[in-house]
C-alpha positions as CSV (number, residue, x, y, z in Angstrom):
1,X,-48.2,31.3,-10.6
2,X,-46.2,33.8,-12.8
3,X,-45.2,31.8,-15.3
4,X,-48.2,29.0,-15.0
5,X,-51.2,31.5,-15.6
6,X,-49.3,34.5,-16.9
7,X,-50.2,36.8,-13.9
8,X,-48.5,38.3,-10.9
9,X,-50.3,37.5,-7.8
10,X,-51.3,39.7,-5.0
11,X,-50.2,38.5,-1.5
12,X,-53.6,37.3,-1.0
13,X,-53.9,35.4,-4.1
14,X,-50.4,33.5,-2.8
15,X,-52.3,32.6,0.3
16,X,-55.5,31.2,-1.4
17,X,-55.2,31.4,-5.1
18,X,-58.5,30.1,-5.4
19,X,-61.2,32.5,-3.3
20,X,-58.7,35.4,-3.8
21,X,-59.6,35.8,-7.1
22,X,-59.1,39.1,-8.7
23,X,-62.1,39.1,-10.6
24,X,-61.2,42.8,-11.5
25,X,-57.4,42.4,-13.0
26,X,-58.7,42.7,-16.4
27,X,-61.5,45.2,-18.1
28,X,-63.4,42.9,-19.3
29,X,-67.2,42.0,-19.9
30,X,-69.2,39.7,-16.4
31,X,-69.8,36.7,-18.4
32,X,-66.1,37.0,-20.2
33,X,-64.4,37.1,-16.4
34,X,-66.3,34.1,-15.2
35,X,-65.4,32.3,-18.6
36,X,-61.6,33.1,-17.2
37,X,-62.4,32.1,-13.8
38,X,-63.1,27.9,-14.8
39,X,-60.6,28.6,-17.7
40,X,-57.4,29.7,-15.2
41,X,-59.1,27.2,-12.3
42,X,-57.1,24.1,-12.7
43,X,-53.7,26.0,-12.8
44,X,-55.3,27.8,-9.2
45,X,-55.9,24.4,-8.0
46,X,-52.7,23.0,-8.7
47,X,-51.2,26.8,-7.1
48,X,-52.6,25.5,-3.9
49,X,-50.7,22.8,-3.6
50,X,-47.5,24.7,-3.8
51,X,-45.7,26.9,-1.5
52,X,-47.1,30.3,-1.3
53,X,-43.7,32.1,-0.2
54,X,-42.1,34.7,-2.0
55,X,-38.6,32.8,-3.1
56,X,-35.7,35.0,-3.8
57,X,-33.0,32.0,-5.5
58,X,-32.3,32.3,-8.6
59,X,-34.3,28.9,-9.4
60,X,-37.3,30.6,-9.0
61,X,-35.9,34.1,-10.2
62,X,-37.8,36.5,-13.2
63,X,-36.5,38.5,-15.5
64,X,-37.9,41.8,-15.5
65,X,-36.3,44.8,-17.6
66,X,-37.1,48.7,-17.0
67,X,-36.3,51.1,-19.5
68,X,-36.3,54.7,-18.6
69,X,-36.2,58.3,-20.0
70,X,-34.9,61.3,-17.6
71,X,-37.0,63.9,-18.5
């Protein structure tokens, strides 16, 4: 789901990607998050029919970088 639809899911979402739906991840307007709901649907269908564990191999491994100031 990270790298299909550009989000990071909650452990809900990983469970049922489909009625988990975080209708609130993004400040937008009603009719605009509905509009997102059909648009990121078929890449939530198709999450369902993958595993919903959290993997730890490198296969399945994303880069994140963290850059910090000691104040």
């Amino acid at each position: 789901m990270t790298h299909a639809l550009r989000v990071w899911p909650s452990r809900r979402e990983l469970k049922n990607p489909i009625l988990s739906y975080d209708f609130n991840r993004r400040n937008e307007k009603i009719i605009m998050k509905f509009i997102r709901f059909f648009y990121d649907l078929p890449g939530r269908v198709y999450s369902t029919a993958i595993s919903g564990q959290y993997l730890t191999t490198t296969d399945y491994a994303t880069e994140t970088y963290v850059f910090g100031q000691k104040m």
